[in-house]
C-alpha positions as CSV (number, residue, x, y, z in Angstrom):
1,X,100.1,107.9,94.6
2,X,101.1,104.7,96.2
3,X,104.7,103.3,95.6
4,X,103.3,100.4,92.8
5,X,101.6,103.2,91.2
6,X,104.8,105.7,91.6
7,X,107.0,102.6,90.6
8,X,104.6,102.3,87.3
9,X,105.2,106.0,86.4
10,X,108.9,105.8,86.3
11,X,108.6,102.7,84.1
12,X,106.6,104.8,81.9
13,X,109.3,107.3,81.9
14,X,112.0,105.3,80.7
15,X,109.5,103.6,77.6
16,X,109.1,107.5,76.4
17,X,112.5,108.1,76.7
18,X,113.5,105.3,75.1
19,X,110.1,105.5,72.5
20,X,112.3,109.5,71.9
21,X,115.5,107.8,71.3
22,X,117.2,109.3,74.4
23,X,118.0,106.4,76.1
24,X,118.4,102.6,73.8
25,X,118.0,100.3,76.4
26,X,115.5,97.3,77.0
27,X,112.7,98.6,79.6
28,X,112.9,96.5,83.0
29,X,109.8,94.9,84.3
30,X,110.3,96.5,87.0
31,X,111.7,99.1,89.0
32,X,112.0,100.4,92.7
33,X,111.2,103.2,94.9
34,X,111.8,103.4,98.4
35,X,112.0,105.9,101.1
36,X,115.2,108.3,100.4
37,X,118.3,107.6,102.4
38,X,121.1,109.4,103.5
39,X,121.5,112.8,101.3
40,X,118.3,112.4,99.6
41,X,115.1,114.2,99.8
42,X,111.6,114.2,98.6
43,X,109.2,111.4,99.3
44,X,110.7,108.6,97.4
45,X,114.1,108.3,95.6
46,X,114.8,105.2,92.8
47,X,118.3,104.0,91.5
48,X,116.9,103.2,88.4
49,X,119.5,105.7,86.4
50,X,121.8,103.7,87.7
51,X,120.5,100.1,86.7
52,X,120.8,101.6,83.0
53,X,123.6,103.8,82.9
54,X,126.3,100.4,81.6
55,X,123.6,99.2,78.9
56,X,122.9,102.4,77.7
57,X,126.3,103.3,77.5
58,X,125.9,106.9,79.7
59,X,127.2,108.0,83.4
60,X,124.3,107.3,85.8
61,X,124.0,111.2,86.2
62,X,123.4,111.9,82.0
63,X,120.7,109.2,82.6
64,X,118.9,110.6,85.4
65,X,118.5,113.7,83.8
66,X,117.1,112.1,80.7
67,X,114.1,110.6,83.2
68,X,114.0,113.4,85.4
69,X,112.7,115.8,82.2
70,X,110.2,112.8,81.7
71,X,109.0,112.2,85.6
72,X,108.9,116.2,86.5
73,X,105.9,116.1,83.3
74,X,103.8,113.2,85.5
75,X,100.9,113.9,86.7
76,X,101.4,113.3,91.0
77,X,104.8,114.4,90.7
78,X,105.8,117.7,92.4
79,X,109.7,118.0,91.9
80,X,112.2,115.4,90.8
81,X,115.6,115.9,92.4
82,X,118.6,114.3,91.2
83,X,121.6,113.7,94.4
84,X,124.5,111.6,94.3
85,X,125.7,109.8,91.1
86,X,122.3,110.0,89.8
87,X,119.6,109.0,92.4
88,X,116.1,110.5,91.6
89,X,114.5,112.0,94.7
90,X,110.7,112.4,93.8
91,X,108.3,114.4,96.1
92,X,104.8,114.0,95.1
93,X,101.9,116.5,95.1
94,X,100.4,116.7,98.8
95,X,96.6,115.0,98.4
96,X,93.9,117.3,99.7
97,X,93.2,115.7,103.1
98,X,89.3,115.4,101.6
99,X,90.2,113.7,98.7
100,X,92.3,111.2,100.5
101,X,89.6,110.5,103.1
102,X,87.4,110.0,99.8
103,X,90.2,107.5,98.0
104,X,90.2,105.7,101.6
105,X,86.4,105.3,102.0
106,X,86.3,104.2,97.6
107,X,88.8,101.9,97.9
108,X,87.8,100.1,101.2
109,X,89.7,98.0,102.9
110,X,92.1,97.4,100.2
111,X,93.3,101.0,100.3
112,X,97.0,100.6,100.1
113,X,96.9,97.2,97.8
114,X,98.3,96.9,94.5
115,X,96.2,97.5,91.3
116,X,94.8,94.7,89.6
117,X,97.1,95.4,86.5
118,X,100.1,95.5,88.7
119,X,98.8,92.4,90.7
120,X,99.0,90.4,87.2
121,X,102.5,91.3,86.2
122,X,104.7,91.7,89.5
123,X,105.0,87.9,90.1
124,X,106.1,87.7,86.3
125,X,108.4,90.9,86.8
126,X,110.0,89.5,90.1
127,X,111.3,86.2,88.4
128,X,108.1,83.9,89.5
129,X,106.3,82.6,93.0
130,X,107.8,83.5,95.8
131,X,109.0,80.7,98.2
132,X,108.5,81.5,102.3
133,X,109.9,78.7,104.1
134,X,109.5,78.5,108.0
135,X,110.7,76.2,110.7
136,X,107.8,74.0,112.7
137,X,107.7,76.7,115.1
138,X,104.4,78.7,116.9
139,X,106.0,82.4,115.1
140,X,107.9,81.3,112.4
141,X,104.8,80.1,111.2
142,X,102.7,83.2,111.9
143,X,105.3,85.5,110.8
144,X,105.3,83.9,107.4
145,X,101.5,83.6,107.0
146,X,101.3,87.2,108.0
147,X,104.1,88.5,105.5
148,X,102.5,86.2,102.4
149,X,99.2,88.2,103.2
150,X,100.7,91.5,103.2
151,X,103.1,90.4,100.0
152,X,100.1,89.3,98.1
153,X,98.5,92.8,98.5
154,X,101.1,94.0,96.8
155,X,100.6,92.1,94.0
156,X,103.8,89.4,94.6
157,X,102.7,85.9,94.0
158,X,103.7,83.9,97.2
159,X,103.5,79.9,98.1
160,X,104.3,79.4,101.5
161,X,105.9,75.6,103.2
162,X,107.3,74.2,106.5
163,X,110.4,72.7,107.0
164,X,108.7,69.9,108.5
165,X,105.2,69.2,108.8
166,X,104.0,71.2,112.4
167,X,101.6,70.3,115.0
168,X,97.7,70.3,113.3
169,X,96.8,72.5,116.2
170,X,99.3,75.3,115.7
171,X,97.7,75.9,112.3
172,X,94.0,75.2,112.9
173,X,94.3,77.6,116.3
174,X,96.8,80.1,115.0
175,X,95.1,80.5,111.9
176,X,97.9,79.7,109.4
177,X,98.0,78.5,105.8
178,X,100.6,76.5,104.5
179,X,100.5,75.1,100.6
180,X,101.5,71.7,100.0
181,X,103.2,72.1,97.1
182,X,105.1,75.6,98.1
183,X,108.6,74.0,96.8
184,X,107.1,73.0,93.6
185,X,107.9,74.8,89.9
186,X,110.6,75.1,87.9
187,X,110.4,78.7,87.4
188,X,110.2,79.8,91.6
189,X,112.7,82.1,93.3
190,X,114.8,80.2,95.8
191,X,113.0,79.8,98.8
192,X,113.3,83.0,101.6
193,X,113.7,81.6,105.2
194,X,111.4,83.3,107.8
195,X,113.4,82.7,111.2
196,X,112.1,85.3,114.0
197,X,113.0,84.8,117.1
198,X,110.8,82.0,119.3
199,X,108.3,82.8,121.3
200,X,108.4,81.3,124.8
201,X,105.2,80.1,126.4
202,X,102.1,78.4,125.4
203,X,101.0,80.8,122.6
204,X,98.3,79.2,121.8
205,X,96.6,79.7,125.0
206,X,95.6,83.1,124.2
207,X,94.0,82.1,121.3
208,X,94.1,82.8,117.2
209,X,93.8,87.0,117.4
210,X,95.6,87.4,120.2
211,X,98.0,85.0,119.7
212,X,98.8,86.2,116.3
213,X,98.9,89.4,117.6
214,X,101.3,88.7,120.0
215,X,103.3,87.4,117.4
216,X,103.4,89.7,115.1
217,X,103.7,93.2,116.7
218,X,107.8,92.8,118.2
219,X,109.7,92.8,115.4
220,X,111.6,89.7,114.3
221,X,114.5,90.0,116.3
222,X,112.8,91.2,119.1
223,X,111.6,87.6,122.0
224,X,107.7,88.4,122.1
225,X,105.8,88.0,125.2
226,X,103.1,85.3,125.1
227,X,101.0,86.4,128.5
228,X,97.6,87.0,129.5
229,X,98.2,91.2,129.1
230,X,96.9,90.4,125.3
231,X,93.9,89.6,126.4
232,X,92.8,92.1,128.7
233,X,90.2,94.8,127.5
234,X,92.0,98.0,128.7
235,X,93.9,101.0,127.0
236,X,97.1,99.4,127.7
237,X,97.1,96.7,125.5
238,X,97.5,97.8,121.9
239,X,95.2,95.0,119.8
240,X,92.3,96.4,122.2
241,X,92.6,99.7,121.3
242,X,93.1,99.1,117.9
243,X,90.7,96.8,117.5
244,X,88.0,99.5,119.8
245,X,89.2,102.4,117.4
246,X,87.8,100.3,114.9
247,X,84.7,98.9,116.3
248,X,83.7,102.5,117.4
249,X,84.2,103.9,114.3
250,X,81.5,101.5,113.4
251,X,79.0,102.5,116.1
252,X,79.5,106.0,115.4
253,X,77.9,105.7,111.6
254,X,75.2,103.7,112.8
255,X,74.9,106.3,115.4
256,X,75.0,109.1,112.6
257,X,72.1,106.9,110.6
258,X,70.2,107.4,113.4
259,X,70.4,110.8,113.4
260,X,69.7,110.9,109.9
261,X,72.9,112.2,108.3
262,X,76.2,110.1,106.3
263,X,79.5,110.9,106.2
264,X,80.5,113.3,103.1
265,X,84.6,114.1,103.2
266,X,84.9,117.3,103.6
267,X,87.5,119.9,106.0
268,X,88.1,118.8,109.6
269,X,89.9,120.7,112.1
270,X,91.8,119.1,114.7
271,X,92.1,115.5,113.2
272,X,95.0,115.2,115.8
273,X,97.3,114.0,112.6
274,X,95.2,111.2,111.2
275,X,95.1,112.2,107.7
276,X,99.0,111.8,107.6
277,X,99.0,108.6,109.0
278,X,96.3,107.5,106.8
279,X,98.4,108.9,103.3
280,X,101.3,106.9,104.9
281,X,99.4,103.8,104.7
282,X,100.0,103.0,101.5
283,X,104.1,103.3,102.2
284,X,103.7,100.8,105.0
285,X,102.3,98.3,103.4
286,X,104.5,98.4,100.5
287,X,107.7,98.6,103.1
288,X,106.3,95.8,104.8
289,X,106.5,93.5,102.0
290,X,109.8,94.5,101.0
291,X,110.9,94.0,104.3
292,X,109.3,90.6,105.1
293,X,108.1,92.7,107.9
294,X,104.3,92.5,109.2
295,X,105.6,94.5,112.7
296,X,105.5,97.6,110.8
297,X,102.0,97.2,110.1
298,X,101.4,96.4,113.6
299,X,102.7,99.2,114.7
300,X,101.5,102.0,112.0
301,X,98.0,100.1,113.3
302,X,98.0,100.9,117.0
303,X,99.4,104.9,115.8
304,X,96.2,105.4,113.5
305,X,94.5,103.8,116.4
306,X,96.1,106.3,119.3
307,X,95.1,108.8,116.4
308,X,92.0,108.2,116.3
309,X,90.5,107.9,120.1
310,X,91.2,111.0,121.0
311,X,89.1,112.4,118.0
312,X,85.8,110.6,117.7
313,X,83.8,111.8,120.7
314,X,84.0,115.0,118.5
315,X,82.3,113.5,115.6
316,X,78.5,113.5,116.4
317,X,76.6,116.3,117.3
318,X,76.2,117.4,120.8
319,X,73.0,118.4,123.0
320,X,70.9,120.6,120.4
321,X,73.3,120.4,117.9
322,X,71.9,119.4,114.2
323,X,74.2,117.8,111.9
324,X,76.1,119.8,109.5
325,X,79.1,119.6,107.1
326,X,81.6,119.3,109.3
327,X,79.9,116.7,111.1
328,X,79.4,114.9,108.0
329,X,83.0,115.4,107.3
330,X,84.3,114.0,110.8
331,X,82.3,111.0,110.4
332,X,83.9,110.5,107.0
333,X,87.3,110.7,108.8
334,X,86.1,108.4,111.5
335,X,84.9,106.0,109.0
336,X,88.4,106.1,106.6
337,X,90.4,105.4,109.7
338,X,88.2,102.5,111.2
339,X,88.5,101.2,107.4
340,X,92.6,101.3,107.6
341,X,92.3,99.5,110.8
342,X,90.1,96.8,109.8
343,X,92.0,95.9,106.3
344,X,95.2,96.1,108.7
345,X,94.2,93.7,110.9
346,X,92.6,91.6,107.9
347,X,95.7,91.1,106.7
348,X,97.8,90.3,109.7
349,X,94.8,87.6,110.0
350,X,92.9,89.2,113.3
351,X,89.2,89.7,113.1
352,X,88.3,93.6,113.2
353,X,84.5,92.9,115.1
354,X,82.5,96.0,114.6
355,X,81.0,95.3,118.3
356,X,83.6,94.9,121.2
């Protein structure tokens, strides 16, 4: 269960409680879940008891415990947990690492977006488009680009302008799209300012992956470093060995159609923690967004890549060895994490070649 989908369930929770006459309040369009913080526990905690506890006319705490008899009935919901003066801590029910390998290779390289249905009403729920504004500058512009890709998986409708119109080659090499009118409509959020800190150098000497890359992976407050060590084809520069995690995950099931034999999820021993990385994806994507934060993609990128290296030698067969389920099932794993890595990169607007 993703968080849009988890944030979706609670919503539902307050309708029937307020469809039973336990709570007489007017549903929100929208609630939200995040990680748990101090004190909590489970996977996600929501403050949404507290939102309604002045127009329903009930302590926070009576109001949690109203939803909490609704969530705990949810299908994906393990336990419901209720700390503080009425914070619901949700742990979900753990995903067969098969079946999450399966939901990874059905959804493609959008595992991890937004539904459709959720796509439609979050700008409406959040107040209207959402303005990025940048400074004429090589990152601020990136940065903003990057974050309106990743918000518009998650179904937020985003518009983003300069400050003043930049240089045409900082847009045509870097790869960025700005919308003329992204300070237009009467019904827009005030504009959000993207402001990272500058990158020194020439960035665009290194060209629109790298470039971006190198943009992208410090986080905002953090300088960046704009040399040639992006560019070099060795393990010690991240955006290679993500980028090779991904492109051999690509030779290895044309490799396996050789052989005669697909992937087919299944048990795998010694995934060398993939799966959990791959369930998490989902979470980083969402905190990303919320965050105005495309680093934290970056980096959960380059940890399913150092995941996966060490693991696919071990997915095809070896000397006289005929394929078998557990082949099968490696190679779906292979396959689910190359597919992470190339809707990753997608959306922090660097090509994922399936040859490098």
């Amino acid at each position: 269960m993703t968080p849009v989908e988890l944030s979706r369930t609670v919503l539902r929770a307050v309708r029937r409680a307020v469809d039973a006459g336990e709570l007489d309040v007017d549903v929100p369009a929208r609630v939200g879940v995040a990680p748990p913080g101090p004190g909590g526990c489970g996977d996600y905690a929501t403050g949404v008891a507290l939102q309604l506890a002045r127009p329903a006319g009930q302590p926070p705490y009576r109001v949690a415990q109203v939803l909490r008899a609704h969530l705990a009935a949810a299908d994906g919901i393990a336990d419901v947990v209720l700390t503080g003066p009425g914070f619901l801590n949700i742990s979900l029910h753990r995903t067969a690492p098969a079946d999450l390998v399966a939901e990874v290779l059905r959804r493609g390289t959008r595992y991890g977006f937004a539904d459709a249905d959720a796509d439609a009403n979050a700008s409406t729920a959040a107040g209207g488009t959402l303005q990025l504004r940048c400074a004429p500058d090589p990152r601020a512009l990136v940065v903003a680009d990057a974050t309106a890709r990743i918000l518009r998986s998650q179904g937020v409708a985003v518009r983003v302008g300069c400050t003043s119109p930049p240089p045409f080659e900082w847009t045509t090499v870097l790869g960025v799209h700005l919308d003329a009118d992204a300070d237009a409509g009467a019904h827009s959020r005030p504009a959000e300012e993207i402001r990272p800190v500058p990158a020194p150098g020439d960035v665009l000497a290194l060209g629109r992956d790298a470039g971006r890359w190198a943009l992208l992976h410090p986080a905002a407050h953090d300088r960046p470093r704009t040399g040639g060590e992006h560019l070099v084809q060795r393990e010690s520069n991240p955006l290679f060995r993500v980028r090779y995690a991904h492109a051999r995950s690509r030779a290895l099931a044309r490799n396996a159609a050789d052989l005669g034999f697909a992937a087919e999820p299944g048990p795998v021993d010694h995934a060398h923690g993939i799966h959990a990385l791959l369930a998490d994806h989902p979470r980083v994507l969402a905190a990303a967004a919320a965050h105005r934060a495309p680093d934290r993609l970056a980096r959960h990128l380059v940890a399913v890549a150092d995941a996966a290296l060490p693991f696919l030698p071990t997915v095809l067969p070896r000397g006289g060895e005929k394929p078998s389920a557990a082949h099968r099932a490696r190679l779906a794993l292979a396959e689910a994490a190359g597919t992470v890595l190339a809707g990753g990169l997608t959306l922090l607007g660097i090509d994922a070649p399936d040859h490098l």
